[in-house]
PLY file of the C-alpha trace (Angstrom):
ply
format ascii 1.0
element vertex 265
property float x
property float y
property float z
element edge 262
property int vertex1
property int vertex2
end_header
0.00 0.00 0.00
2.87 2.31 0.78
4.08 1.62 -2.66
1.41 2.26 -4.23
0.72 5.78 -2.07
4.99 6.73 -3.07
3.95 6.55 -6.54
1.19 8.56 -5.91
2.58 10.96 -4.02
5.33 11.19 -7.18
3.00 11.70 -9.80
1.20 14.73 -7.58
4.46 16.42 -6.89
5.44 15.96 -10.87
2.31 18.22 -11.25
1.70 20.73 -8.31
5.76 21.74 -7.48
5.73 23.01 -11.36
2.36 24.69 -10.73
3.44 26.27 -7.25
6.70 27.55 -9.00
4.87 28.90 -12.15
2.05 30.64 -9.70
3.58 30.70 -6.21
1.33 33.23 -3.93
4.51 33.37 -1.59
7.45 32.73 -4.42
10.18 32.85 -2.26
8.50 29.24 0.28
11.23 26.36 -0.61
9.93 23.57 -1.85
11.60 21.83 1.01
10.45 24.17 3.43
10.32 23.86 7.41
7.95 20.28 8.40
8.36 19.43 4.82
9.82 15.81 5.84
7.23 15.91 8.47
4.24 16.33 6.56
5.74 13.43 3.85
5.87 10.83 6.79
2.30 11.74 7.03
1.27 11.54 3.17
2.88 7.97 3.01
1.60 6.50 6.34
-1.49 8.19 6.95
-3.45 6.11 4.29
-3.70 2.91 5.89
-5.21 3.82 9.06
-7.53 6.43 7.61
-8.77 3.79 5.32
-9.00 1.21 7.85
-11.11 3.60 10.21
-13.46 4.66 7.30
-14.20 1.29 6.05
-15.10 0.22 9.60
-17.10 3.24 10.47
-19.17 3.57 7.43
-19.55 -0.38 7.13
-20.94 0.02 11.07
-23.09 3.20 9.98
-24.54 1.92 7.22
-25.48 -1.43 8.60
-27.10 0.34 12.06
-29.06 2.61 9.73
-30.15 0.93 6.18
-33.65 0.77 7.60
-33.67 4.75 7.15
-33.65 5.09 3.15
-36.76 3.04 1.47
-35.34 0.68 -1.35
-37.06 2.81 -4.13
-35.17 5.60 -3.20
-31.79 3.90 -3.35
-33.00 2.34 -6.43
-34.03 5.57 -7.84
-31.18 7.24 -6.89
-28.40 4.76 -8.54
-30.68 4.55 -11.52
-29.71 8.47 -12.43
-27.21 9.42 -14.90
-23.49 9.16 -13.92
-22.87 13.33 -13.66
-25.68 13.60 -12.18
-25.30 11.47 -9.40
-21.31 12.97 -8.67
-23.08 16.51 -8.29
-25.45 15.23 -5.70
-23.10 13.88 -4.01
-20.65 17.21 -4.13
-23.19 19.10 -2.78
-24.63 16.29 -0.03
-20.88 15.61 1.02
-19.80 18.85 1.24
-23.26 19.62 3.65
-21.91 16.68 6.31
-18.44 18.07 5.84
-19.56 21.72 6.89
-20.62 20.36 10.17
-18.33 17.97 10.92
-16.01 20.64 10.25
-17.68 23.30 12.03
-17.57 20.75 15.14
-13.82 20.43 15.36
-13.38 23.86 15.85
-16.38 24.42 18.25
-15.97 21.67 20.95
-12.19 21.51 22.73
-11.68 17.75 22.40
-12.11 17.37 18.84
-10.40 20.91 18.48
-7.62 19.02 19.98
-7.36 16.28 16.85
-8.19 19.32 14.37
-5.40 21.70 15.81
-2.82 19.25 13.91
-3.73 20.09 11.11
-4.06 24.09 12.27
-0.16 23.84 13.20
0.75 24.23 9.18
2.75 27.38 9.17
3.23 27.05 5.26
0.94 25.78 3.08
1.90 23.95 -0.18
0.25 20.49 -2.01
2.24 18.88 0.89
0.90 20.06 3.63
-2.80 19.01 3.63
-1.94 15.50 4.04
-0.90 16.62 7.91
-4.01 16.02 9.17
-4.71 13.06 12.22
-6.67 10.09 11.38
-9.01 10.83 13.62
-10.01 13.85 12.56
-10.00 12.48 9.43
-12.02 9.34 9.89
-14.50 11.51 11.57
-15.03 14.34 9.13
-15.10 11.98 6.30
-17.48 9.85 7.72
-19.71 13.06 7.82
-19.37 13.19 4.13
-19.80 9.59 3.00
-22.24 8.08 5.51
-24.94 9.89 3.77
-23.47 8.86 0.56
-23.62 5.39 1.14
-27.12 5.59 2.98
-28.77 6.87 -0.11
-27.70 4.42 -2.61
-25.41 6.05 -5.14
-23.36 3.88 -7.55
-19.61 2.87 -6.42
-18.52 4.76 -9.83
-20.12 7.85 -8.78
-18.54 7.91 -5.10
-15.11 6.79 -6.60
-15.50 10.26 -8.90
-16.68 12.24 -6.29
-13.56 10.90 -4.22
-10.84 11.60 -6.71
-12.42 15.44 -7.48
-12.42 15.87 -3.21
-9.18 14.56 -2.94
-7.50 16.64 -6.46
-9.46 20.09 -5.06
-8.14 19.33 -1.29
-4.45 19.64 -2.33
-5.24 23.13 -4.46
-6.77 24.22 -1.46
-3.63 24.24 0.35
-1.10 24.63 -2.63
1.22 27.29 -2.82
-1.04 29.39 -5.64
-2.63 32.25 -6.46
-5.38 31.73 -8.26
-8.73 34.13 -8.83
-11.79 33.01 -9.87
-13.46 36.04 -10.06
-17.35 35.86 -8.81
-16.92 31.91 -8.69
-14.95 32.10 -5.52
-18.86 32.45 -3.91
-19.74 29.42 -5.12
-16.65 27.50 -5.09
-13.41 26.81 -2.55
-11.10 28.67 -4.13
-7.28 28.51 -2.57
-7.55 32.18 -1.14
-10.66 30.99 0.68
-9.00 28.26 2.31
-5.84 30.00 2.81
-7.85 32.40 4.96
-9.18 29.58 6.91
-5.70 28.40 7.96
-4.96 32.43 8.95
-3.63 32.98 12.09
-5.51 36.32 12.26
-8.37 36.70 14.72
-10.57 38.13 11.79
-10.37 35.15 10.54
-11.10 32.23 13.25
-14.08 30.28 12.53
-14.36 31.24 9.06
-14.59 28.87 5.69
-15.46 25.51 7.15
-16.67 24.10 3.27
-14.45 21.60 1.58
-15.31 22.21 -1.66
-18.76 24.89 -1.72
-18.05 27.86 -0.62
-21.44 29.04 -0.83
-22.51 27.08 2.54
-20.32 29.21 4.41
-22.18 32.33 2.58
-25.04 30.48 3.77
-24.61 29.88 7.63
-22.99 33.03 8.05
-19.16 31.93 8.37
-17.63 33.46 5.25
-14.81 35.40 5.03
-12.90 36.68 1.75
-11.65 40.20 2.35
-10.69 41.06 -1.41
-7.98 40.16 -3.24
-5.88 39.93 0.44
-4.12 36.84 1.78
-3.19 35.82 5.15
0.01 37.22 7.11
0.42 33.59 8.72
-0.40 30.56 9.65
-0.74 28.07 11.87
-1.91 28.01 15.64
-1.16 29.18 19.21
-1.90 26.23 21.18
1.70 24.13 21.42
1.70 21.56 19.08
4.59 19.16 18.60
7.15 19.31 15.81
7.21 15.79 14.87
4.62 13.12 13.70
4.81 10.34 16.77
4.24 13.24 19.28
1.74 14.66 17.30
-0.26 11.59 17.10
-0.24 11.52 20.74
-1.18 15.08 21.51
-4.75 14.93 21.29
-4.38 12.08 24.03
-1.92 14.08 26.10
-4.21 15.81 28.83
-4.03 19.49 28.90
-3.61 21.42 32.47
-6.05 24.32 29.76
-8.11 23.19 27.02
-7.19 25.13 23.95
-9.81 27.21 23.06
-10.74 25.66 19.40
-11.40 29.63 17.69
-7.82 29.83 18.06
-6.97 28.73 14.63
-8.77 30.08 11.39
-11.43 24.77 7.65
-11.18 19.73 4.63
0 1
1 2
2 3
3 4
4 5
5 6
6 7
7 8
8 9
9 10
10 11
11 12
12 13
13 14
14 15
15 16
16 17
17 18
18 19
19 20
20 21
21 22
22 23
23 24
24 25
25 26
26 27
27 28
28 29
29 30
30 31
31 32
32 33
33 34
34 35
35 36
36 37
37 38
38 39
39 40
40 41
41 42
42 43
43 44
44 45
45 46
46 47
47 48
48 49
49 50
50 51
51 52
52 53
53 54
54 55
55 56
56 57
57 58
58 59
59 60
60 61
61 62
62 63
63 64
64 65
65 66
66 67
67 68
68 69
69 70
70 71
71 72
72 73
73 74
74 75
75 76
76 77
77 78
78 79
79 80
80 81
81 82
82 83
83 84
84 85
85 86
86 87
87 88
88 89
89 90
90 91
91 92
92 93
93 94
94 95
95 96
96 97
97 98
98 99
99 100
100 101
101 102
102 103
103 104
104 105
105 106
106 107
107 108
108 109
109 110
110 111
111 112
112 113
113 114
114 115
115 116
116 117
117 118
118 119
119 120
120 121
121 122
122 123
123 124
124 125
125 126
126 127
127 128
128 129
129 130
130 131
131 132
132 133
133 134
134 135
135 136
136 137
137 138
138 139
139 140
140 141
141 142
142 143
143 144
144 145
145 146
146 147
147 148
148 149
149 150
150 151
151 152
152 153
153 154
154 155
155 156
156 157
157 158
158 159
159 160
160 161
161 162
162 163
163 164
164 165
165 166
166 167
167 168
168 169
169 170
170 171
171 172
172 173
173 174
174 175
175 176
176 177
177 178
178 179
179 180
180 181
181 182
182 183
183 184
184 185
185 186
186 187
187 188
188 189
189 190
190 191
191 192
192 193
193 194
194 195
195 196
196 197
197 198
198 199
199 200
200 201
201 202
202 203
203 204
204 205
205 206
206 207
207 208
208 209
209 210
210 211
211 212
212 213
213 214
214 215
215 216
216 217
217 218
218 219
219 220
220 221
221 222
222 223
223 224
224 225
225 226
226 227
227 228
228 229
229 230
230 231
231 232
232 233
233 234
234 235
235 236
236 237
237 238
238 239
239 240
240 241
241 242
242 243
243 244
244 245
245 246
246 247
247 248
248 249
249 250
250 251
251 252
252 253
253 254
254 255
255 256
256 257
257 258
258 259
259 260
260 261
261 262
């Protein structure tokens, strides 16, 4: 599996360090900048134990609560053309995400698992992957539970999967890109650059993965112009290195963190 997630990894680089160079918002980050070796260690180990936890959780889910969706409406619902069926899921997945989301910055102990992913103090293609598997067997769960529930076809989820995972890593590349009025409609890199701000202005703000127009919906957008963020990263005290910060959600705190102390999936 590791193998398999190198070669990955190899062919994303081979097409995101050329874009980051040609486009770089910040042109003078390294490529092999500070917690660069860090965040690889989590892009080729994190996999396994991500997919392990979502296979078990959704498996669980979905058995516990099939008796929820009627069988014409799975039926009815896998019956519907191929791009259809990807946009419904978009916008369904993207509605559990926002929550889940929202969650692990509102309540301390999943703050504590989201923070991780907070600490990136530059972001590049790399850097998304440093997220914990909790947090991300959780918030994906969010997403694909639904997903599952209502019957869509294993193509359709594999495409929605591939476009979530693909738009992720823009999200936190090294880019500036406009999209002009889009940006209220989709996740542009600005908007989730400003999510990862470590500018009070800015906590709480941009929870969507991939529709920005939730956040214009429930209040929690924030795009000041054509601005970007100062910094990044956090103020709580977050380890340095992968094994210790694996284990610092499980460390007890003498202060819970507040969770608005970061800026986001």
């Amino acid at each position: 599996m590791e193998i398999l997630n190198l070669k990955g990894l190899l062919i994303t680089a081979l097409i995101f360090v050329p874009i980051e160079h040609l486009f770089a918002l910040r042109p003078n980050q390294k490529i092999l900048r500070k917690a660069f070796f860090n965040d690889l260690i989590y892009a080729v180990f994190n996999n396994a134990p991500i997919t392990i936890g979502l296979i078990a959780t959704i498996s669980a889910a979905t058995k516990a609560l099939s008796w929820l969706v009627p069988e014409f409406v799975s039926l009815a619902i896998s019956s519907q053309p191929l791009w259809l069926q990807v946009v419904e899921i978009v916008l369904i997945a993207d509605i559990g995400f926002y929550f889940a989301h929202r969650a692990f910055h509102a309540i301390p102990v999943l703050w504590n698992f989201h923070a991780i992913h907070h600490s990136i103090e530059d972001l590049d293609w790399l850097a998304g992957h440093r997220i914990h598997p909790v947090d991300q067997v959780l918030t994906k769960s969010a997403s694909f539970i639904p997903v599952y529930l209502l019957g869509f076809t294993g193509e359709s989820i594999a495409i929605f999967a591939l476009i979530f995972h693909a738009h992720a890593l823009l999200l936190h590349a090294n880019v500036r890109l406009r999209i002009g009025p889009l940006r209220w409609l989709i996740a542009s890199p600005q908007f989730h650059h400003w999510h990862h701000a470590n500018e009070r202005t800015a906590y709480n703000k941009n929870f969507a993965g991939q529709l920005s127009f939730l956040d214009v919906i429930f209040g929690t957008m924030y795009l000041p112009g054509k601005t970007v963020p100062e910094r990044y990263g956090v103020d709580d005290p977050i380890p340095t290195n992968y094994i210790e910060q694996l284990a610092y959600p499980l460390v007890p705190k003498r202060k819970n963190s507040e969770a608005p102390s970061s800026g986001d999936a």
